[in-house]
VEXVODO-754440 format. One line per 2 residues: their letters; for each residue x negated, y negated, z of C-alpha. Coordinates in nm, 3 decimals. Each point is the difference from the previous one (the first is absolute). Layout:
a> X:Y:Z  ...
# end
This chain:
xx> -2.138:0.026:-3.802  -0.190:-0.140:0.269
xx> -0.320:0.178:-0.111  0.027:-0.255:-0.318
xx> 0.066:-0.303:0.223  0.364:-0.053:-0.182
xx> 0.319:-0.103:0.197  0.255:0.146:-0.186
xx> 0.269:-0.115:0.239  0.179:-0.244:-0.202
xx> -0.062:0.184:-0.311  0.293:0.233:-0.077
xx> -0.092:0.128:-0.299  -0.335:0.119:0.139
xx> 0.190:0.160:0.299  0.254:0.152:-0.223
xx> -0.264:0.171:-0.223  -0.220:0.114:0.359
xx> 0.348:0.097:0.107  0.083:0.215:-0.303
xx> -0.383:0.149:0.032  0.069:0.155:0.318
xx> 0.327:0.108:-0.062  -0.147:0.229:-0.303
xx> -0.287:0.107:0.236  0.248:0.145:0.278
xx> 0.194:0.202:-0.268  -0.374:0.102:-0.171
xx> -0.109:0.109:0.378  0.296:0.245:0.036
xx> -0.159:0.204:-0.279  -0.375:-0.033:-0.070
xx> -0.288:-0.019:0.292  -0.110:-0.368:-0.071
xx> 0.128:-0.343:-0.218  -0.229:-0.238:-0.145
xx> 0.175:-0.423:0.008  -0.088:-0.227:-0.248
xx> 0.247:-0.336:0.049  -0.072:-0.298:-0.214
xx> -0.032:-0.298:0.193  0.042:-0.370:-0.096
xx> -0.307:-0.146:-0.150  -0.082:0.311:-0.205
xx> -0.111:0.175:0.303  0.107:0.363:0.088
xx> 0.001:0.179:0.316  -0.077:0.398:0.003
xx> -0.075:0.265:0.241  0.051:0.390:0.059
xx> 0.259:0.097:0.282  0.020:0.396:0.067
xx> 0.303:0.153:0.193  -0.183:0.047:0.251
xx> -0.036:-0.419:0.054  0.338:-0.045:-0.105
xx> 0.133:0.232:0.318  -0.164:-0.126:0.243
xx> 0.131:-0.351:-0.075  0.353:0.133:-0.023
xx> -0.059:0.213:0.327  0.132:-0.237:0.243
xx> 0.335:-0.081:-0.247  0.060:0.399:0.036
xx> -0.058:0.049:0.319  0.306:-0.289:0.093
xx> 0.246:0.268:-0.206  -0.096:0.272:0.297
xx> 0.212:-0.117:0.286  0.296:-0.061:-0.198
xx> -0.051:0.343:-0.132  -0.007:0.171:0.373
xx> 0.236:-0.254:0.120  0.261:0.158:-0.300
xx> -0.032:0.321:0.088  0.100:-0.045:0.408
xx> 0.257:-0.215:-0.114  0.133:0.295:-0.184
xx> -0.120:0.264:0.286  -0.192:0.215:-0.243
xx> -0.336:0.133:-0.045  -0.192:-0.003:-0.335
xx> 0.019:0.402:-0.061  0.360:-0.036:-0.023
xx> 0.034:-0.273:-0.282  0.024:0.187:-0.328
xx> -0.135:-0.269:-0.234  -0.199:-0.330:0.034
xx> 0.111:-0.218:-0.309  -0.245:-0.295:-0.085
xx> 0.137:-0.367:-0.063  -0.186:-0.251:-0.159
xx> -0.260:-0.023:-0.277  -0.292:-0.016:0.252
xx> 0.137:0.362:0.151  -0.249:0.073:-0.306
xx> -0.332:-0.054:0.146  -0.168:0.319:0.154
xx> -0.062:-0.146:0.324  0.366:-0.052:0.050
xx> 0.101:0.332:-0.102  -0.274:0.123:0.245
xx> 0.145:-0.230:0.256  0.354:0.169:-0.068
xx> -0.135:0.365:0.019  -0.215:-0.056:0.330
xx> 0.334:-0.164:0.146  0.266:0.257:-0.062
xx> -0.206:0.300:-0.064  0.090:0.070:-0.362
xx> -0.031:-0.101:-0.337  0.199:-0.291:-0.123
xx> 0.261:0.032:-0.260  -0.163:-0.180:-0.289
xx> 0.210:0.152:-0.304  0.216:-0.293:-0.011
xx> -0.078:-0.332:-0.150  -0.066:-0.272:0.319
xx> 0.112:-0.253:-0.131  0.354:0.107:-0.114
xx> 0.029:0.208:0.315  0.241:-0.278:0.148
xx> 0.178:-0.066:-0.339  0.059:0.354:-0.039
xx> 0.138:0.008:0.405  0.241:-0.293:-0.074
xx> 0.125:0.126:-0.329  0.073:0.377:0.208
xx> 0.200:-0.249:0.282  0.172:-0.173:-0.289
xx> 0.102:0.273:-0.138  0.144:0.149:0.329
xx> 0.230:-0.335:0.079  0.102:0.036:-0.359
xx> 0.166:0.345:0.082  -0.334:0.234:-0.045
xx> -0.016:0.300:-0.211  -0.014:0.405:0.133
xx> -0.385:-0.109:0.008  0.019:-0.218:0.287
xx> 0.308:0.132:0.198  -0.251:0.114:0.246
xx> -0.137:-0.342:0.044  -0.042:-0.213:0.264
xx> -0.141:-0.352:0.018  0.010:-0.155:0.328
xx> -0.072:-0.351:0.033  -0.192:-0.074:0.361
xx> -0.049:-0.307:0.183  -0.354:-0.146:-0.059
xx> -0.025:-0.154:0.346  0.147:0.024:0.347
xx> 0.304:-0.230:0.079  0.091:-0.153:0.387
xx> 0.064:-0.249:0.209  -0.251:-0.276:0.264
xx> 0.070:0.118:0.326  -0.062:-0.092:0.300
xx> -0.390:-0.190:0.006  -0.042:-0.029:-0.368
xx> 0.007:0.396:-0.072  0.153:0.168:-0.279
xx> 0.287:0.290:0.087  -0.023:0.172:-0.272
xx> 0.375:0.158:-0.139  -0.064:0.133:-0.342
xx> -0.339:0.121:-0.064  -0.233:0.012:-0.270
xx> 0.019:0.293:-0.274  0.374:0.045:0.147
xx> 0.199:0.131:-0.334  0.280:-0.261:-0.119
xx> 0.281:-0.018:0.061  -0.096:-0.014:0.366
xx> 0.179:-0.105:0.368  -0.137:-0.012:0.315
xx> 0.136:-0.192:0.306  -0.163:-0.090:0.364
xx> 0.080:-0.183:0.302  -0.105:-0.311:0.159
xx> 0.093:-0.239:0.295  -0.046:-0.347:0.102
xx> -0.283:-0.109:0.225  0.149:-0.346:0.152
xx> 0.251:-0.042:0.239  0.359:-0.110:-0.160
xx> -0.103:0.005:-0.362  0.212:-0.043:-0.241
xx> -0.180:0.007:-0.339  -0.235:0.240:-0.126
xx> -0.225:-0.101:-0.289  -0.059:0.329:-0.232
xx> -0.352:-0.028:-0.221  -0.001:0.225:-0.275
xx> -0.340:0.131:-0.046  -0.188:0.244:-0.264
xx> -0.376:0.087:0.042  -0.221:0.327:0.170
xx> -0.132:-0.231:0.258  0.124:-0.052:0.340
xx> 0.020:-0.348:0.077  0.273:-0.236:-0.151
xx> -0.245:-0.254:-0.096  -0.228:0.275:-0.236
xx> 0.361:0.097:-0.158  0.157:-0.122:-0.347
xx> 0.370:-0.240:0.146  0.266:0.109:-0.208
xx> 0.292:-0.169:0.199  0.124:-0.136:0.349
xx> 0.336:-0.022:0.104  0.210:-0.058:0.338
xx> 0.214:0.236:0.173  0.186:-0.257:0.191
xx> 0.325:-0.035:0.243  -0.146:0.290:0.228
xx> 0.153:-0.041:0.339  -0.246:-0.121:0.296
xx> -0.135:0.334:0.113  -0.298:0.091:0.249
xx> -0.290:0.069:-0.195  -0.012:0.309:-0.113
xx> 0.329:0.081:0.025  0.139:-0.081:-0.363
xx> -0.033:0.295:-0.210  -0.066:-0.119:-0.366
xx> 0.011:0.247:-0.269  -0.224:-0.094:-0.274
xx> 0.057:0.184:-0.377  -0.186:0.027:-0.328
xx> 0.086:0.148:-0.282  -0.125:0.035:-0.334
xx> 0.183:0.073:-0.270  -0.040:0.141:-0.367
xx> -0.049:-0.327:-0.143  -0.314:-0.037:0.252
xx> 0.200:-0.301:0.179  -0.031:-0.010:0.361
xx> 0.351:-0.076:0.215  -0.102:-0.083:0.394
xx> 0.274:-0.052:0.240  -0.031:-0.055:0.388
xx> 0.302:0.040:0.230  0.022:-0.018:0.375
xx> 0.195:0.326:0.118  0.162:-0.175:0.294
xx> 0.165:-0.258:-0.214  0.022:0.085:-0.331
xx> -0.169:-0.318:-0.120  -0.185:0.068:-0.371
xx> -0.242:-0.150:-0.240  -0.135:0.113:-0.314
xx> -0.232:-0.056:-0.280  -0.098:0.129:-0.352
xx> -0.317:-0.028:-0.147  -0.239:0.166:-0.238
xx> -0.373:0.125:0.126  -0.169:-0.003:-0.301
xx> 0.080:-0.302:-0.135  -0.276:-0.163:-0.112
xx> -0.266:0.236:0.150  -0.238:0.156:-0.293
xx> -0.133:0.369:0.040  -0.357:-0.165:0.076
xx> 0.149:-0.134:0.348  0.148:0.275:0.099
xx> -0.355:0.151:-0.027  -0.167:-0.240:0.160
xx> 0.264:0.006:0.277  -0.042:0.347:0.091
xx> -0.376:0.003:-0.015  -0.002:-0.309:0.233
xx> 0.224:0.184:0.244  -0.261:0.263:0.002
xx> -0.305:-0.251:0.051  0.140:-0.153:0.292
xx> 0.168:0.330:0.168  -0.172:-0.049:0.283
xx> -0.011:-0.341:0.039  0.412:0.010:-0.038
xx> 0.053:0.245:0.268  -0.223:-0.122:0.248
xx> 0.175:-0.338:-0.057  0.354:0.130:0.014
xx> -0.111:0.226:0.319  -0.074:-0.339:0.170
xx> 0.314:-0.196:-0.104  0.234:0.313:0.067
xx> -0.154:0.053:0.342  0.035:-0.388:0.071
xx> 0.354:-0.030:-0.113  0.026:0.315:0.293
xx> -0.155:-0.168:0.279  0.220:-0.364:-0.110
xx> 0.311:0.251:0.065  -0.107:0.139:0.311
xx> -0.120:-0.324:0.147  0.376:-0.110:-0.123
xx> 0.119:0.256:0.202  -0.201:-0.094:0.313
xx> 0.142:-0.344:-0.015  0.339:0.156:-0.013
xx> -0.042:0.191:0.275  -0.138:-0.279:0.248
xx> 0.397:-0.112:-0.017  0.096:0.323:0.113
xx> 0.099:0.084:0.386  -0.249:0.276:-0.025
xx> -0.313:-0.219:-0.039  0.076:-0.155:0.380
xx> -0.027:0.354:0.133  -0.373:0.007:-0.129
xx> -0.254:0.000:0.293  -0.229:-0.301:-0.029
xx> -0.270:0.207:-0.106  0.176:0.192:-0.285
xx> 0.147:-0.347:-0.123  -0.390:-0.114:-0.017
xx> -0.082:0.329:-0.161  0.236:-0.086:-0.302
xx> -0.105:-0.351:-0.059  -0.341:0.088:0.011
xx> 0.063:0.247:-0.294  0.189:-0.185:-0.140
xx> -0.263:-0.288:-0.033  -0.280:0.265:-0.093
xx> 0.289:0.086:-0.338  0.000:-0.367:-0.073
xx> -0.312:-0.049:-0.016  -0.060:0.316:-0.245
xx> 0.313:-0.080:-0.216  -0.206:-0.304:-0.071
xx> -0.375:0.227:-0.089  0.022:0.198:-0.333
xx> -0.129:0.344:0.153  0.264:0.235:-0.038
xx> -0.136:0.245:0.233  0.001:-0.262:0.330
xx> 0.387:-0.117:-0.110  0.101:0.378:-0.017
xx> -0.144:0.047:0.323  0.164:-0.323:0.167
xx> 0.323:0.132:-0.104  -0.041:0.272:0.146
xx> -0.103:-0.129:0.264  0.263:-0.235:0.065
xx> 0.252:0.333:-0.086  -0.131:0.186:0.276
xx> -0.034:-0.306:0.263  0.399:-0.069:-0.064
xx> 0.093:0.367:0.052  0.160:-0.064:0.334
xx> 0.144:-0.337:-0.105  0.187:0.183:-0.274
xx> 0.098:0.262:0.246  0.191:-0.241:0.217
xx> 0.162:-0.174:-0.287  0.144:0.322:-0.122
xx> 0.110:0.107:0.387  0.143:-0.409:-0.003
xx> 0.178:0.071:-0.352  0.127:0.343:0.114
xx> 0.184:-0.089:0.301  0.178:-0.345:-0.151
xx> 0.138:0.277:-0.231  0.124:0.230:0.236
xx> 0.161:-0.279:0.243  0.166:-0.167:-0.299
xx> 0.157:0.310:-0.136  0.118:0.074:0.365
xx> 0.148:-0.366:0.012  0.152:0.053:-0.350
xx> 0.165:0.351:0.115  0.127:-0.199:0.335
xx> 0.142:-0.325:-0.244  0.212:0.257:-0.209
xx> 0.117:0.196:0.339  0.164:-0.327:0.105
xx> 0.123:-0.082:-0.347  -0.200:-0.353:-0.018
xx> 0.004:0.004:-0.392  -0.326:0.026:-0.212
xx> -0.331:-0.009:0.164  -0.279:-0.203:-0.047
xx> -0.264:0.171:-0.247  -0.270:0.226:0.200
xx> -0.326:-0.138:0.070  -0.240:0.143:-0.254
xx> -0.336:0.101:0.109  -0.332:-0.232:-0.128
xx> -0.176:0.136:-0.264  -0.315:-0.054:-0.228
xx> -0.041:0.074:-0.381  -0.351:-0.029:-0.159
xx> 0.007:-0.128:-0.347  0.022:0.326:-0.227
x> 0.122:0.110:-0.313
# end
């Protein structure tokens, strides 16, 4: 009402009744070309103007526009194109205004199914599932209602990204498992973040739990091999267990994803995953190619303790630590590009180091199996255990 100079802020009534006006206008604008308001205001004054469809539209434009992506997104999820869906049902009292309908008919190139009422479309759906888990009828033995998981589930991994296990739209019940490793020397404990969310850092994510997978023995890194599990069963409740391979040591946890999440942030959790899609990946490209070069920089301070390093000439030694200093100092930039290319880099420049290690690794293999074969010639009892040649893991699921 601001062409009558009223603040009608802290009157309810007056909002109520402006509220009700507008209502009845949207419903009158489905149906007939133009809508005259007339509100009455506080202090006998009344507020009235003409709004035609074609006002009304372009006000709503940008609200229907926001159902689009969801729209396209739904039908790669499912992996079909719009000439094969046989009928597009409308939901919603609001699936009533032309433009929408429009909307729907430009989207999936056919007319919408309008026979049924909107707004007992869901009722109607529930009643038809209720009626199934009650034992169903000859009329709905041929149906199926899936139930689907409204967002993707995961893990943090390594740098703060999200390893996604169970993804979204997956149909419940659901299982998926992946593998992981540890990325410190001798450790012992793994902490397990439960994550659900489209985007891929931890941080953007909804937490649903954390738990410890602990008592793994002191390993290299990289060389525990820890099975991570999700499952989801009928009931929609999520069971996660973790278990290192090599020594059977297990944790678990239960707990439901949609507790306490409404439909509306679901929504607004998938449309944020597609407004910062590019933003995400370029940020997880950077992370994923920095937690590379931290594990082949580990490497390169591995292999300094190793006989091979002394057979370096002076000038190849000079060669690596030179590299070596050009992938610290990208590791600590944020342009993916000049970190990808001072791995590689660093890769190429440790070829020959890696060659000698290997020839080093090769030939403590061969002279302890040929002492082993000697020991149980002369019937000395049990060996000592063969040497076991070096080797690097990178951080992977």
């Amino acid at each position: 009402a601001g062409d009558l100079k009223l603040d009608l802020r802290r009157n309810g009534e007056a909002v109520q009744a402006i509220r009700k006006s507008v209502i009845d206008a949207k419903i009158a604008l489905s149906s007939q070309p133009s809508v005259k308001l007339d509100v009455e205001l506080p202090g006998g004054k009344r507020y009235q103007r003409e709004i035609t469809r074609e006002q009304f539209e372009q006000l709503i434009e940008p609200i229907i526009q926001k159902t689009v992506a969801p729209s396209k997104q739904a039908l790669a999820d499912a992996k079909i194109k719009p000439e094969q869906i046989d009928q597009v049902v409308l939901v919603g009292g609001s699936t009533r205004i032309p433009r929408v309908r429009a909307m729907v008919k430009e989207l999936f190139r056919r007319e919408p199914h309008v026979e049924l009422n909107p707004d007992e479309v869901v009722a109607l759906g529930a009643a038809v599932q209720a009626h199934i888990l009650a034992g169903g009828s000859k009329a709905t033995e041929d149906m199926l209602l899936l139930d689907v998981t409204p967002l993707s589930l995961g893990i943090e991994a390594m740098g703060g990204v999200v390893a996604k296990i169970i993804h979204r739209n997956s149909t419940i019940p659901a299982s998926a498992t992946e593998h992981f490793t540890t990325a410190v020397e001798g450790q012992t404990n793994v902490a397990i973040h439960v994550l659900q969310g489209e985007r891929e850092l931890a941080s953007d994510c909804r937490s649903l739990a954390r738990f410890d997978l602990k008592g793994i023995p002191p390993m290299p890194a990289g060389l525990p091999r820890i099975e991570v599990k999700f499952l989801i069963d009928a009931n929609g409740i999520l069971h996660v267990s973790a278990r290192e391979q090599r020594s059977g040591k297990e944790a678990q946890i239960e707990v439901k994803p949609t507790y306490g999440l409404t439909d509306s942030q679901v929504e607004d959790m998938i449309i944020a995953s597609f407004d910062h899609a590019q933003e995400d990946f370029r940020k997880r490209q950077v992370i994923e190619a920095r937690v590379e070069a931290d594990n082949i920089l580990l490497a390169l301070e591995k292999g300094r303790r190793e006989p091979a390093w002394q057979q370096l000439t002076g000038d190849d030694k000079r060669r690596v630590e030179a590299l070596e200093r050009e992938l610290k100092e990208a590791k600590a930039g944020d342009d993916y590009k000049t970190i990808r290319a001072a791995i590689d880099a660093l890769n190429e420049g440790t070829m020959h180091l890696a060659e000698l290690m290997m020839d080093s690794a090769v030939s403590e293999a061969i002279k302890g199996k040929t002492m082993n074969s000697a020991d149980s010639d002369v019937g000395d009892g049990p060996t000592a255990p063969h040497p076991i040649a070096p080797a690097e893991f990178e951080h992977k699921r």
